[in-house]
N, C-alpha and C positions, 0 to 999 in steps of 0.2 A: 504494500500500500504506500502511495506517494508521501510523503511527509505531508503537505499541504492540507492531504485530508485527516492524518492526524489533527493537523491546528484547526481544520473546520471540526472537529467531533469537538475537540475541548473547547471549542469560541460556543458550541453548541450548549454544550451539558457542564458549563462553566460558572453559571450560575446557581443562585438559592431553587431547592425544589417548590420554595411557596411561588418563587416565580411564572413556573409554568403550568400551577397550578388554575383551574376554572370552573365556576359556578355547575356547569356539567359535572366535571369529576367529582364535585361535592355533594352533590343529588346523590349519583349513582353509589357514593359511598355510604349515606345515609340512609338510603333507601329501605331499609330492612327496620332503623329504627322509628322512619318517619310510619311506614306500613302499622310497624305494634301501638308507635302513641296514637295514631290516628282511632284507635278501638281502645278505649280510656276505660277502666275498671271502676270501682267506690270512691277512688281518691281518700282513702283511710288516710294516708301519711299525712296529704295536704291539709286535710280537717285537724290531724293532730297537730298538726305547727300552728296552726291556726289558735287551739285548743291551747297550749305553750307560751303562745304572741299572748297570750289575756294575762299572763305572768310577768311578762320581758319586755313586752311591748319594745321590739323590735321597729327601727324605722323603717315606712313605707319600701321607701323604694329598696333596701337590703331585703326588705323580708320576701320580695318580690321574687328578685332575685335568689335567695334560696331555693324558696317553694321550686323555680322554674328548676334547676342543675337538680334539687334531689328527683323531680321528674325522669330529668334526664337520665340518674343513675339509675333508677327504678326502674325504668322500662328497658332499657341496657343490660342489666342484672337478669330480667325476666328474659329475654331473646336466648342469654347464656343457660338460665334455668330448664328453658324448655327444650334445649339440646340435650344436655347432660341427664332429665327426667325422659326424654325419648317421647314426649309431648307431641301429638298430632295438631291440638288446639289450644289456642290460647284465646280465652274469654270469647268463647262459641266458635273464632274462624281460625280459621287454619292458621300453626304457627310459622314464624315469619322463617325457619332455617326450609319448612315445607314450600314456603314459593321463592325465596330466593337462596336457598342452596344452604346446606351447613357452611361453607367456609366462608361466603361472604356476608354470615349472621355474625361469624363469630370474628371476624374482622372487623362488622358495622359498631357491632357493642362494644368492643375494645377503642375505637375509635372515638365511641359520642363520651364513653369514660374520659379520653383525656380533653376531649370538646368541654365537657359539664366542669371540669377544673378549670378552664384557662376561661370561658364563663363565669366563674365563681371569681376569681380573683380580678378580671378586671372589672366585672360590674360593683363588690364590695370596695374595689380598692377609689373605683370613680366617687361612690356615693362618698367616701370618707371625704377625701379632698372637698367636695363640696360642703359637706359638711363642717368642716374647718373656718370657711370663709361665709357661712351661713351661723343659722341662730340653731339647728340641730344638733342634740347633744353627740358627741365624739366616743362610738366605741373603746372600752379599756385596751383590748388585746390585739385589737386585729391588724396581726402583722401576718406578712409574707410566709413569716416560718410557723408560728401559729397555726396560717390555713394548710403549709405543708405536713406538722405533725400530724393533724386531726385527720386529714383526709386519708392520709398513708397508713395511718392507725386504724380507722375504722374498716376499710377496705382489707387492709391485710388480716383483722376478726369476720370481715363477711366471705373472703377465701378460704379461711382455714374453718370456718363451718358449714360451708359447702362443702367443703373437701371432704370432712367425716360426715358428715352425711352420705354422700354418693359411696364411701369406703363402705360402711357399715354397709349400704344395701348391696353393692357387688359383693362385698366376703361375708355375707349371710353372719354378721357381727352382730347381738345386743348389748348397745351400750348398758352402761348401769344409768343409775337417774342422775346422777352428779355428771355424770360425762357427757349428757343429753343435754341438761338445761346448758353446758356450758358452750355445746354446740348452737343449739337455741340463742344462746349471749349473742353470736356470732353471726348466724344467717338470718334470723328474723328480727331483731334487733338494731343490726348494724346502717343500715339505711336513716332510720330514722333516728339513730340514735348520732351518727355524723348532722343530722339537721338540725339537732336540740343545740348540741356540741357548738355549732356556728352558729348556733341563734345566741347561747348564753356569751359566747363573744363580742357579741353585738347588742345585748343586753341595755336597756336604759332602765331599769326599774328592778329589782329583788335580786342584783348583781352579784350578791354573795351567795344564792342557794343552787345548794350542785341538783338538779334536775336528771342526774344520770342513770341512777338507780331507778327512779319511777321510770325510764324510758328502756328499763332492760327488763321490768317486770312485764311490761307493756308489750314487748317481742317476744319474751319466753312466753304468754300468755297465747297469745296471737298464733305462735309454733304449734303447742298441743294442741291449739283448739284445732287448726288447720290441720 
């Protein structure tokens, strides 16, 4: 190959990939997730933030923004769920890996995951500055690392109780009740229990009461009953 078309391939593929990136590619990658929120369940989480906000009183537009990312993570979680339980349906129609293929479910969800964070921190990080230079009070915590601890924490409790969960059912395993509720901590819990987590960081009102326990009895609950 001529040199020349070396220097045309890297004048080419020389740039940032957000470069060549377009509104098409961003469809066709989303598409699995926009198909499952498009078919919206009870919004249990979204009632409980809400149900939380009557304690925290969360500002508008922050709380806005949460409600929206833990959506995002929720229905992302569920696309993964319904792989891994071998799910035909999801809330009556057919699950989202059933019309657009296992791998590009389980690429869409891994995707709107890191969509729902980079969401999360520039819509919270906007409200604050505004906030600053307005008469709305200014969250305690909410920093950069902050939203990196909670998210990576809470996540890496909603993998590893997925995880024993799916174990126990392939190796025909009974957990004991201590190892169950602790998986429960973890998979049914963890969603809303990252949105309590960001909401008490954002907190304008009863700043000092840890809410986390109520919101792990609330998932272990939620587990058995389910």
């Amino acid at each position: 190959m001529p040199l020349s078309s070396y220097n045309n391939l890297l004048s080419t593929i020389g740039g940032s990939p957000s470069n060549q990136w377009s509104a098409e590619h961003e469809q066709v990658l989303i598409a699995p997730f926009t198909y499952t929120a498009s078919n919206p369940g009870k919004n249990i989480r979204g009632r409980l933030i809400a149900a939380f906000n009557y304690w925290l009183n969360v500002p508008k537009e922050k709380l806005e923004a949460i409600d929206r990312v833990i959506d995002m993570a929720h229905n992302a979680s569920l696309m993964l769920d319904d792989i891994q339980d071998g799910s035909d349906l999801r809330r009556g129609k057919p699950a989202a890996h059933k019309v657009y293929g296992t791998p590009q479910t389980i690429n869409s969800a891994n995707y709107v995951l890191q969509l729902a964070y980079q969401e999360l921190r520039k819509s919270l990080r906007s409200a604050t500055h505004q906030a600053v230079e307005g008469t709305e009070p200014v969250d305690r915590l909410l920093r950069v690392e902050d939203l990196d601890v909670i998210w990576n924490e809470d996540l890496i409790h909603l993998h590893r109780g997925q995880g024993l969960d799916i174990y126990w059912r392939d190796a025909y395993k009974c957990p004991t009740e201590e190892e169950y509720i602790d998986m429960a901590l973890g998979k049914a819990s963890g969603v809303l229990r990252l949105s309590v987590r960001i909401m008490m960081t954002c907190a304008t009102t009863n700043t000092s009461v840890n809410y986390v326990p109520l919101v792990d009895l609330i998932g272990v609950y939620c587990q058995i009953r389910d």
